[in-house]
C-alpha positions in Angstrom: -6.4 40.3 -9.5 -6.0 37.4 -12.3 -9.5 36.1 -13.4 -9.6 33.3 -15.8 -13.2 32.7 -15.3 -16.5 34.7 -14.3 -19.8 32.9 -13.3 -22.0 36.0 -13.1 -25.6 36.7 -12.0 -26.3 33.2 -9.8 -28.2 32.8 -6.8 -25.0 32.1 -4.3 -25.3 29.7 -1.3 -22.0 30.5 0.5 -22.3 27.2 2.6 -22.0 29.1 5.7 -25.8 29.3 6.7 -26.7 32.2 4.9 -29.9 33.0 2.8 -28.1 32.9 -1.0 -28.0 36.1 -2.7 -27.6 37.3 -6.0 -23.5 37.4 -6.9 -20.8 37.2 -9.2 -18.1 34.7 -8.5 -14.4 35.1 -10.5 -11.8 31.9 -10.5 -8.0 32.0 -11.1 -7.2 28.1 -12.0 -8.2 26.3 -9.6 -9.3 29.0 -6.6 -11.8 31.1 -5.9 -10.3 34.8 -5.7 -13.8 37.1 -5.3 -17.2 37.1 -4.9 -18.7 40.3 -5.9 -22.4 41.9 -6.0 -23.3 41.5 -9.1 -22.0 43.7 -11.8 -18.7 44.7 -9.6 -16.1 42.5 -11.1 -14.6 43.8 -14.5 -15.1 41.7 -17.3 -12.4 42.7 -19.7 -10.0 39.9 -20.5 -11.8 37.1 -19.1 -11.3 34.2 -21.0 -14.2 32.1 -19.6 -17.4 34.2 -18.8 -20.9 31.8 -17.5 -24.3 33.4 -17.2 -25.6 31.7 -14.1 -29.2 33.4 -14.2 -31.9 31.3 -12.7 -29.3 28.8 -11.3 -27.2 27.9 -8.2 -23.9 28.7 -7.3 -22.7 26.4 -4.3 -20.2 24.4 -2.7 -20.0 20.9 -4.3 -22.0 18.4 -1.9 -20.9 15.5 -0.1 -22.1 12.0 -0.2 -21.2 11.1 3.0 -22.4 7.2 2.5 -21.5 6.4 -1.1 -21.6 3.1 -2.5 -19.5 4.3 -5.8 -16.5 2.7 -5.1 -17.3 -0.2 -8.0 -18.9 1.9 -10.4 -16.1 4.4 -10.3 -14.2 1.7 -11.2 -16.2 1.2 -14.1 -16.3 4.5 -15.2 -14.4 7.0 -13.4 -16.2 10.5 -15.1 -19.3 9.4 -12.3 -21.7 11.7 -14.7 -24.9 10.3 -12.4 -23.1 12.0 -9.2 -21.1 15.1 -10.6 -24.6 16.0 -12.9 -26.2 16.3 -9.4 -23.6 18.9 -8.1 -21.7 16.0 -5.3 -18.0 16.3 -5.7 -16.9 14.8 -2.8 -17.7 10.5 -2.5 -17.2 9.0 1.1 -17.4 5.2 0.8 -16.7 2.1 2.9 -19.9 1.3 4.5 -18.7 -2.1 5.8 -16.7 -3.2 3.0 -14.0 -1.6 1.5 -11.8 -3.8 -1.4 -8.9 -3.0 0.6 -6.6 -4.5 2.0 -8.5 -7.4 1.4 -7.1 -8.1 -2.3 -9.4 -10.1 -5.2 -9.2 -13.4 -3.1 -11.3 -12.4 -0.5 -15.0 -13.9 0.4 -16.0 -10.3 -0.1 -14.3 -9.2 -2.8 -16.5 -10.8 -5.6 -18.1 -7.2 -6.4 -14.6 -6.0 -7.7 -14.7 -5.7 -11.6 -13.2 -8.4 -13.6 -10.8 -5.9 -14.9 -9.3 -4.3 -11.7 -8.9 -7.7 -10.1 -4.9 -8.5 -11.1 -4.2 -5.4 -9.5 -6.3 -5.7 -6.3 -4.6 -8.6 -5.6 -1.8 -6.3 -4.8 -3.8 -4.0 -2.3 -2.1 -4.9 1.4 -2.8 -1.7 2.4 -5.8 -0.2 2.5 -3.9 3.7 0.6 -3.5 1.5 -2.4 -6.9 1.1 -3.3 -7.3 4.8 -3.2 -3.9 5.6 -4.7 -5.4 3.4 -7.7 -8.7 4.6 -8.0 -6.9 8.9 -8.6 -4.2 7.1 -10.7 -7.0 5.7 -13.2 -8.9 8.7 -13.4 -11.9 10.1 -11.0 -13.9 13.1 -11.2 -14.8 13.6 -7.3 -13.0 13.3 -4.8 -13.3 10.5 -3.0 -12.2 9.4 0.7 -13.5 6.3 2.8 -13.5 4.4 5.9 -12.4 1.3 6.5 -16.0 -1.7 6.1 -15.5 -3.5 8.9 -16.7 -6.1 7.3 -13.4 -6.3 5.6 -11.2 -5.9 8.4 -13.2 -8.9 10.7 -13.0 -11.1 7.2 -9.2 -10.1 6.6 -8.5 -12.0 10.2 -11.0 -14.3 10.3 -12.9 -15.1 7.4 -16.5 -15.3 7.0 -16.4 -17.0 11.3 -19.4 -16.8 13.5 -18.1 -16.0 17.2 -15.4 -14.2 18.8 -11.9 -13.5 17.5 -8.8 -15.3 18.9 -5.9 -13.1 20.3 -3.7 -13.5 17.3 -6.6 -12.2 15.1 -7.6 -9.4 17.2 -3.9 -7.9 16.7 -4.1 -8.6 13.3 -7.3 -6.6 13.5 -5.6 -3.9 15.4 -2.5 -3.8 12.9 -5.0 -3.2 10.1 -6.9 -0.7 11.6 -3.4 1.0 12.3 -2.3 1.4 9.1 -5.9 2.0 7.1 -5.6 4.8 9.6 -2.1 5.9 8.6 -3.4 5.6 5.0 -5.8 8.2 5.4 -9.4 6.1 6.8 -11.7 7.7 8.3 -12.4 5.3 11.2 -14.0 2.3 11.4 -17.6 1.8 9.3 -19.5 -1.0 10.9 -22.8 -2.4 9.6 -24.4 -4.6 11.9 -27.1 -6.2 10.2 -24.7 -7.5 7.8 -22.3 -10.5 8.2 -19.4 -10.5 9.1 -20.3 -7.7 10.8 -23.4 -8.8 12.2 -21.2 -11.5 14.3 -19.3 -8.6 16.0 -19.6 -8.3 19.8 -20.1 -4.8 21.3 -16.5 -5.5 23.6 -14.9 -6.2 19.9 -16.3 -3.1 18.1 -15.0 -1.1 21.4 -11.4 -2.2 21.0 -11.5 -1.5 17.7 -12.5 2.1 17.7 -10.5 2.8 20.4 -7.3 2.1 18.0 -8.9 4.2 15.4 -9.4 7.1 18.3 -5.4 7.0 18.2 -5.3 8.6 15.3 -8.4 10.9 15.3 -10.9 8.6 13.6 -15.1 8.5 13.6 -16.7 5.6 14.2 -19.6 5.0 11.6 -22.6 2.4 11.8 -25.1 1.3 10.7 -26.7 0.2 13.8 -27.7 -3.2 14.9 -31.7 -2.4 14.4 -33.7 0.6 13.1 -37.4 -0.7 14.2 -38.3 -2.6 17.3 -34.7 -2.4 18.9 -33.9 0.6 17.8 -33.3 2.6 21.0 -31.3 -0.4 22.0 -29.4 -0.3 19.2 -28.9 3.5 19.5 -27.5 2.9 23.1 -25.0 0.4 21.9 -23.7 3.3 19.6 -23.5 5.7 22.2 -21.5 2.9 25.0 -19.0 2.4 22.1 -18.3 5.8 21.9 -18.0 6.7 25.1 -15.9 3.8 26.2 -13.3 4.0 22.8 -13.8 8.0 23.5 -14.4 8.5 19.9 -17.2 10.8 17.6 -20.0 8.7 16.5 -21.7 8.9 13.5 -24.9 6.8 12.5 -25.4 6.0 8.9 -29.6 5.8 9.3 -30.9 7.7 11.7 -34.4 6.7 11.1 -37.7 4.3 12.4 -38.9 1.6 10.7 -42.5 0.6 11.4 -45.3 2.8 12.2 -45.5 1.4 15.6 -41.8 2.9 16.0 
């Protein structure tokens, strides 16, 4: 077995539910090859040995509603998040700045520097494709902010979308999907978001259910509509037949 590296004596948390337990762990490159009790793997010829007493050895976590998508654009290293053991960054919590380019209503948080080539993101791959080509330490994977697909049709527009803009909608959706998005992330306290109709966001998701997508919200109310908010979720999952996730699960108010 080829070892180039040996993190010995940690506490291990396998991520499979287990109590952690005192291990060894060796690495070839980029895999994991063994994970030993500890004293059982042979040291000789290791080029990279780590005493891991008194710490953890895990999985890298998962931010699973990350807002990094400007400051890794800023600095891609993302010391505050990789310091804290998350190696995985899930963005798009209703806007993503793709495929809406730099000359969008919503695109005024992209860095002054990245805005000549966002102008250039008609899809929404691109924007990803740009963020590994300039250098990121996680890994990073998004959905599609709704917010950005309503504004990409219809601009900042109270009420409902006309036919034309609802396929343009759909198109969108269609390829973010291709591209690799999750599903749809809607936040409906938010505008343009906020301006969404229940029938709309149901339409929506069901294109995204096409291709296997979640659809993610942040749901109309967490305090005193909040169960009616909760049902919303559920009807638009159940009629677009798609997995629902809900960004805050929570009750605001002590009365709630």
């Amino acid at each position: 077995m080829s070892i180039t590296a040996l993190i010995h004596s940690g506490r291990i948390i396998d991520g499979t539910g287990n109590p952690w337990y005192y291990g060894d762990l060796a690495i070839d490159g980029n895999s994991i090859t063994a994970i030993e009790p500890p004293g059982l793997i042979p040291r000789d010829g290791i080029h990279e040995i780590i005493d891991a007493t008194d710490h953890v050895v895990c999985p890298g976590f998962i931010d699973i509603q990350s807002h990094s998508i400007v400051p890794l654009m800023r600095d891609g290293r993302c010391l505050s998040k990789i310091t804290q053991g998350i190696t995985t960054e899930i963005m798009g919590e209703a806007w993503t700045p793709a495929p809406i380019g730099a000359e969008s209503d919503l695109a005024g948080g992209i860095p002054d520097d990245w805005k000549d080539r966002a102008r250039s993101w008609n899809r929404f791959g691109l924007w990803l494709d740009a963020m590994v080509e300039s250098g990121v330490s996680p890994n990073v994977g998004s959905f599609l902010g709704a917010g950005t697909l309503r504004s990409l049709a219809m601009g900042m527009r109270m009420g409902e979308p006309t036919p034309d803009e609802m396929k343009a909608m759909h198109l969108t959706m269609t390829e973010s999907m291709e591209d690799g998005a999750f599903g749809p992330s809607y936040a409906l306290i938010y505008p343009p978001d906020t301006y969404t109709t229940t029938d709309e966001i149901v339409e929506i998701c069901k294109t995204a259910a096409k291709a296997g997508g979640v659809y993610i919200t942040h749901m109309r109310s967490e305090a005193d509509e909040l169960l009616e908010a909760l049902d919303e979720a559920i009807e638009i999952g159940r009629r677009a037949e798609i997995p629902v996730e809900i960004y805050h699960l929570k009750a605001i108010g002590d009365h709630n």
